[in-house]
N, C-alpha and C positions, 0 to 999 in steps of 0.2 A: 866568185865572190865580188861583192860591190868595192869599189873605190872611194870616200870622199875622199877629195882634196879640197873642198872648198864651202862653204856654209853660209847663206843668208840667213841671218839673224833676224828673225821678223817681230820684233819685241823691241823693247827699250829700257831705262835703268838699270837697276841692277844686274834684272835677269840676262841683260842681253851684256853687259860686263864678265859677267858669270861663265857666263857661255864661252866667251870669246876668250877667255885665261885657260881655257883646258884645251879650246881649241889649235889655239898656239905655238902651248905645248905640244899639241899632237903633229905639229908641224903642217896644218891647215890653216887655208886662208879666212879671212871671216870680213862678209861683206856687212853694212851695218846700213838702214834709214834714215833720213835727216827731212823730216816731217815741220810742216810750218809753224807746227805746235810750241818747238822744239828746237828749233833750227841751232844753237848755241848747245845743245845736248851735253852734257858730261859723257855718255857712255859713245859718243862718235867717235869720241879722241882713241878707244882701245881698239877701232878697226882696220882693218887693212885696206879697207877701203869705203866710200861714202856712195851710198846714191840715193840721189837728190829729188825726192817728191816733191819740194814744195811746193809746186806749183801745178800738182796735181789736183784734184777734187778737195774741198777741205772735210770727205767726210774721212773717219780715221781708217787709215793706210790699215791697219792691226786690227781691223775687221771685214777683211777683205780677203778673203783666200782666193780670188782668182786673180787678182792682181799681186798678189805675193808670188805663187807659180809664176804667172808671166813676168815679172821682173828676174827671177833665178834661172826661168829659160833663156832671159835677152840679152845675159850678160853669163851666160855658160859658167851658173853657179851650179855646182854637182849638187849640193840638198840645202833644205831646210829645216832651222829648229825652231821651233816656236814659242819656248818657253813656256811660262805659263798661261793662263787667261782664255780669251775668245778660242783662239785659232788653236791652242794646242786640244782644244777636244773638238773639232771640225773635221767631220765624216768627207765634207766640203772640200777641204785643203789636202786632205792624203789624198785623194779622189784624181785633183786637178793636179797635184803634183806627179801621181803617177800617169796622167796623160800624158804627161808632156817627159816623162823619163827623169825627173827630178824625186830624188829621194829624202823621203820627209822622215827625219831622225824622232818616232815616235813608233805609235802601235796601229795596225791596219784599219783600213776606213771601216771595216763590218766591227772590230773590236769597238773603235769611238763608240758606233750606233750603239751594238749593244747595250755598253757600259753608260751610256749616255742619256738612254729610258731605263728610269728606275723601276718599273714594272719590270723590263727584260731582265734586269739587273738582278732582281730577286728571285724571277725564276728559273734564273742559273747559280744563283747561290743554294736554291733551295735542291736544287737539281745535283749539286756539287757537295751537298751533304752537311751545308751550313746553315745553323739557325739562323733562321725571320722572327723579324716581332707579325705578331698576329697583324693580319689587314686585308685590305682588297687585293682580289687575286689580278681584278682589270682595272681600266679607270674608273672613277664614279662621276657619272656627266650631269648628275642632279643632286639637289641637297635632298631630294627622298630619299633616293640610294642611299645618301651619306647618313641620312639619321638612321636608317634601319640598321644598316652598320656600325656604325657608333656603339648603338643599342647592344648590339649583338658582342662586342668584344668592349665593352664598357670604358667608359671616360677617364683620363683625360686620353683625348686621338690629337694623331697632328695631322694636320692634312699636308701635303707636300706637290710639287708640281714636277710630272714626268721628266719633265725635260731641265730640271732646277738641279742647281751647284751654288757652291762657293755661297749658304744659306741663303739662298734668293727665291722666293714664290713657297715658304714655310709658315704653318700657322696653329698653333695649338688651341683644343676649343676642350674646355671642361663642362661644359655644360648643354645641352642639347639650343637652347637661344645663344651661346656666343658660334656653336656650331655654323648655325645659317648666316653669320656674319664674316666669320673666318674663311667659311667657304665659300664668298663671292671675294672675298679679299683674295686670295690664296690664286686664287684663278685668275682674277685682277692683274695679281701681280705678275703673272707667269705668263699671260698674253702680252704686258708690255714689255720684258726680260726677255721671253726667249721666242714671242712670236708664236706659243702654241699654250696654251688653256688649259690643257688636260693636265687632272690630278689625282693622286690617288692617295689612303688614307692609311693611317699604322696606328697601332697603339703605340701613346706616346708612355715613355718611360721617365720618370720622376729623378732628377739628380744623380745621373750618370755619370759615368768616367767616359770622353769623346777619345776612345784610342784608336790608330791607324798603324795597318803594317806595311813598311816600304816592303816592294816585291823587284825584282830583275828576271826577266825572263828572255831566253834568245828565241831563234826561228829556227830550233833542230829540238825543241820539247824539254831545255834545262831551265827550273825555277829555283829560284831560291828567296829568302825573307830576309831582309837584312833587319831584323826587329823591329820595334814598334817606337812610338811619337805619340805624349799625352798633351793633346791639344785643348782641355776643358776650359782653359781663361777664354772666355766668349763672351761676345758681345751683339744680340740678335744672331747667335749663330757664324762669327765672325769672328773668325780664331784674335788672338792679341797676344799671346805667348805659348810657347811649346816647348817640351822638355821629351831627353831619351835620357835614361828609360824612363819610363814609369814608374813610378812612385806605388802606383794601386795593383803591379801587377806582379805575384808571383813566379818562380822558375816553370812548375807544372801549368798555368795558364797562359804563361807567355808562349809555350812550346805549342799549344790546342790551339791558340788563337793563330799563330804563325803556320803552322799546318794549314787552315783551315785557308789563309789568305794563298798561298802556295797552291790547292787545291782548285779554289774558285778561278786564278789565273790559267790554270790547265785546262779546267772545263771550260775556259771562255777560248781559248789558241789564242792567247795574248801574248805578243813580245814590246818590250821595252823596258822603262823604269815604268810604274804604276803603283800605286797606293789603295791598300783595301780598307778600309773605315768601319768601326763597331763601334755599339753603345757597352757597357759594361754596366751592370746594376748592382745595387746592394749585395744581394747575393753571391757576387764572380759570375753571373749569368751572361754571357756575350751574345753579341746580335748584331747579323750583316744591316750595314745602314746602305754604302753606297760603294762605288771604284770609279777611282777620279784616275784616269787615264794619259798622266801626265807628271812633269816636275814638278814636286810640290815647293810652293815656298819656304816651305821649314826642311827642308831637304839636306841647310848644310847642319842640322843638329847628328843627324845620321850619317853623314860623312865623317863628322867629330868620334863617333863611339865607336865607328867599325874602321876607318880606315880608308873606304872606300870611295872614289870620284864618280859622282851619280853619272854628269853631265859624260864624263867618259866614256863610262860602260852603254850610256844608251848611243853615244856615236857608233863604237864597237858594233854593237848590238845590229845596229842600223848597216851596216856593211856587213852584214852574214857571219859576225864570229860568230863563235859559242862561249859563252861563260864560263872564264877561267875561276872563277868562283865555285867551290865547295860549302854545301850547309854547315856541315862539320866543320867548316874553318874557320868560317864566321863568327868572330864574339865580341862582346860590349867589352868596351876600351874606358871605364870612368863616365863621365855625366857631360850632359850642355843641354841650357836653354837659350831658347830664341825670342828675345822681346821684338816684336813690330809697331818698329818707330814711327806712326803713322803721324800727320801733317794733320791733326785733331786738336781742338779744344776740350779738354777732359770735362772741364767745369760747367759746358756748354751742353753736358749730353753728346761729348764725342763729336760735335760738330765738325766737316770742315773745314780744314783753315789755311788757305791757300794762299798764296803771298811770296816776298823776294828775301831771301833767306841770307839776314845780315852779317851771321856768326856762326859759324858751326864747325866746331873745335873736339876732337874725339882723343881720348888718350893713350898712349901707349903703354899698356898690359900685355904681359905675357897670355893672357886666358881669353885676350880680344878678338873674333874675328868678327870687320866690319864688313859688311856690304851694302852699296850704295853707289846712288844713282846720279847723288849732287857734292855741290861743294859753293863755297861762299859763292855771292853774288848772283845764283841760279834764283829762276823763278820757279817754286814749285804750282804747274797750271791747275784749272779747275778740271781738266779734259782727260785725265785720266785717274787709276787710283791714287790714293793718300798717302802710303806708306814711300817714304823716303831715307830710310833704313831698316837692316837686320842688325841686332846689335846681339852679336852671338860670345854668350860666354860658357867657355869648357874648362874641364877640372878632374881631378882624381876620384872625387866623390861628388857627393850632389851639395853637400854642407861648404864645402870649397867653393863652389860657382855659385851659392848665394852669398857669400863673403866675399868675391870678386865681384861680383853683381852690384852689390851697395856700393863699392869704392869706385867703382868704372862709372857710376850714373851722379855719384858727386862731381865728376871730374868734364862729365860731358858739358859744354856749353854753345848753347843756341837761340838766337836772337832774330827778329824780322814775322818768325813762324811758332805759333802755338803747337806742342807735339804732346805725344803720349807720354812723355818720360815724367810728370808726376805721379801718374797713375802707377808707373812699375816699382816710383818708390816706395809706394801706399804699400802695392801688394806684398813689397819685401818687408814690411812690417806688419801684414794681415796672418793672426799664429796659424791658421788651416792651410797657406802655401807655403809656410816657413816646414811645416810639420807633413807635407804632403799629402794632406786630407782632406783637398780641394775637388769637387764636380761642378756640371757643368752650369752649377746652381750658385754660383762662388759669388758673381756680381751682385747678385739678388738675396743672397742669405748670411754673406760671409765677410762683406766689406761694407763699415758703417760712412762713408765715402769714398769717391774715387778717386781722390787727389792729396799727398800727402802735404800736412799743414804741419810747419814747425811751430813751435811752443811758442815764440813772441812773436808768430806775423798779426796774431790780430790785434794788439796792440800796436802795432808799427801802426798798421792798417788804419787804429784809430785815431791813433796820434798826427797822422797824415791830413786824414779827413777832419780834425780838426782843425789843423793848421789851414786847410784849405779854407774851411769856411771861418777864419777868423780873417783871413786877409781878404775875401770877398766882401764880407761887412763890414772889414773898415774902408775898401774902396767906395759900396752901396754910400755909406757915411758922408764919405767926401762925395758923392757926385761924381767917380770915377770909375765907374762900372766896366765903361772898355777899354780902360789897361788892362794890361797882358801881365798877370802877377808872373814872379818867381816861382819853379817849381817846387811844390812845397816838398817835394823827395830830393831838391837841390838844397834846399834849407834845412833840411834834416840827415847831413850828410854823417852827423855824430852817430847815428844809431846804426850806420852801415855792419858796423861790428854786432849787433846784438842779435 
């Protein structure tokens, strides 16, 4: 049996905070990056110790699997976790870790590959006795191909890029002309992301439910499901809240779908923590989409309902136990959802909004668990992703955690940085998530904006912009155009209550 005693953390924020409190616990040591990015980091302060790139390359350290190896080998770190992102699906970094005798707390480099071309992906799900949406068996390297196809299993198709995760190199075409546009985009995109082209095409499915089953699996052939994750608030395919359980799913379909993810991870010889992904249709009809081969971000909603420390069991995992875990033991413990507090302008189309984070004040609820990467005064950079919280709220029922939900995101306050937290308010007042009869059509059909608007802002709004242009033209008047009036939200200090 393998030993950790010791773990570089090749990540940052949260996850690499995450990491490093179960670590701890487990009575391992946890080494941590201090990238030029970053160098003031909030999450260096929980390691046991720092080492110091910044004066290495400035391309990022976190995309770099041989230099991650080589740093855990030159400071006789016993493995590596990677979190989530780049490196936690790099065939690359299990590869060189295992050159060099460094064990990578993940699943084996042939598993990444697999699971990592959606084409391979499908023909072990299909092999494994799980439904495909109809599509191409190989890639399609021409929009001929692709129309005759289309054709063949009728519109709308998405076309999707082999090598694509985390919805990147995705493109849906309803019609045979957005077709040949979608599929030079699609490819586009997927040569500049992941460095390879190739794509291949599914019939796309019309306002689904995006549900995923966490799986655990050891290196002696024991899986189990720790249930599912409904992830449908999307944005281009880019999760923005997640809830356990599901809302859309059944006792008898949750057990088919759970099997069936159980099943796929056996046919593949997968061990670690791992997530299998399905469409779910109108019908209860389920359909293998992809297996993301790693910690998911929404990972602590299923630690909430089962009980269970993800980041643990795949350390375990990764030192040759076996899974003290029984399926039969396994059960939902109450509700939580996961909102991601992304560094966005809601107003702006989700823009990034990067900047030095003046206020950020989070309160104390019993149903709270935060996670995060910053605290006042940090810069959130342009150089990596947005999201600079999980604001996870758990409860007895699911009507509980949106009634701690509302009251937790009145309470939140944050200043410097534009975030998602209008948008979460919007959605706790949109009745199809209040009622749990949301897909993954919610943005587009079920919320008449993204941002919640109280009853006298646009008055305030108005009254403001009056006041503005009434002391502008009386300076215009006087010939005092570049005085620096008063703000007229400092002048209108009476309405603060309204």
């Amino acid at each position: 049996m393998k030993k950790i005693s010791s773990i570089l953390i090749a990540n940052r924020g949260e996850i690499a905070i995450r990491i490093a409190k179960t670590a701890k616990e487990m009575g391992i040591e946890v080494y941590g990056l201090m990238t030029h990015y970053e160098p003031n980091a909030v999450y260096l302060s929980h390691m046991d110790h720092v080492v110091d790139v910044t004066e290495e390359s400035h391309e990022n350290i976190f995309m770099n699997p041989v230099r991650i190896a080589e740093i855990a080998k030159e400071h006789n770190i016993t493995s590596v976790h990677p979190g989530y992102g780049f490196l936690s699906e790099s065939r690359e970094l299990a590869e060189e870790c295992d050159r060099r005798g460094v064990i990578l707390i993940g699943p084996s480099a042939q598993a990444i590959e697999d699971m990592g071309d959606k084409g391979v992906a499908r023909k072990m799900a299909k092999a494994a006795g799980v439904p495909i949406l109809e599509g191409s068996k190989d890639i399609v390297e021409n929009i001929e191909d692709a129309k005759v196809l289309a054709d063949n299993i009728g519109y709308p198709v998405i076309i999707k890029a082999v090598a694509g995760g985390g919805g990147k190199g995705m493109r849906v075409a309803r019609t045979p002309d957005e077709l040949t546009m979608m599929f030079k985009m699609a490819r586009r995109e997927a040569e500049g992301i992941f460095n390879n082209s190739d794509v291949f095409i599914e019939k796309y499915v019309e306002n689904p439910h995006h549900i995923e089953f966490q799986i655990l699996a050891d290196k002696h052939g024991n899986v189990v499901h720790l249930f599912e994750r409904e992830c449908s608030i999307q944005r281009k395919h880019q999760k923005l809240i997640e809830e356990a359980p599901s809302p859309a799913l059944n006792d008898e379909l949750r057990q088919r779908m759970g099997e069936a993810a159980v099943n796929i991870a056996k046919y593949a010889n997968y061990y670690s923590a791992g997530t299998v992904e399905f469409l779910v249709d109108s019908e209860k009809n389920f359909f293998f989409l992809e297996m993301n081969t790693r910690i998911q971000v929404e990972h602590p909603i299923t630690e909430s309902i089962t009980g269970v420390d993800l980041i643990e069991q795949m350390i375990r995992i990764a030192q040759d136990e076996e899974i003290s875990l029984k399926q039969e033991d396994i059960k939902i413990k109450g509700a939580c959802i996961e909102y991601r507090l992304n560094a966005e302008d809601v107003q702006a189309n989700f823009a990034p909004a990067f900047g030095i984070i003046e206020q950020y004040d989070f309160p104390v609820h019993p149903s709270l668990r935060l996670d995060t990467g910053y605290r006042n005064g940090i810069v959130v950079p342009p150089y990596f992703d947005s999201m600079v919280a999980k604001v996870i709220v758990s409860g007895e029922t699911r009507e509980e955690v949106l009634a701690s939900s509302k009251v937790i995101f009145e309470d939140i306050k944050i200043k410097g940085i534009k975030t998602t937290l209008p948008f979460f308010k919007k959605v706790l007042e949109t009745p199809s998530f209040v009622e749990g009869k949301y897909t993954t059509s919610f943005l587009l059909n079920d919320i008449d904006q993204v941002f919640l608007q109280k009853p006298n802002e646009e008055m305030v709004a108005a009254y403001v912009a009056m006041q503005l242009y009434l002391n502008n033209k009386n300076y215009i008047e006087r010939g005092e155009l570049e005085v620096k009036s008063t703000s007229p939200w400092l002048q209108s200090k009476h309405l603060k209550n309204l």
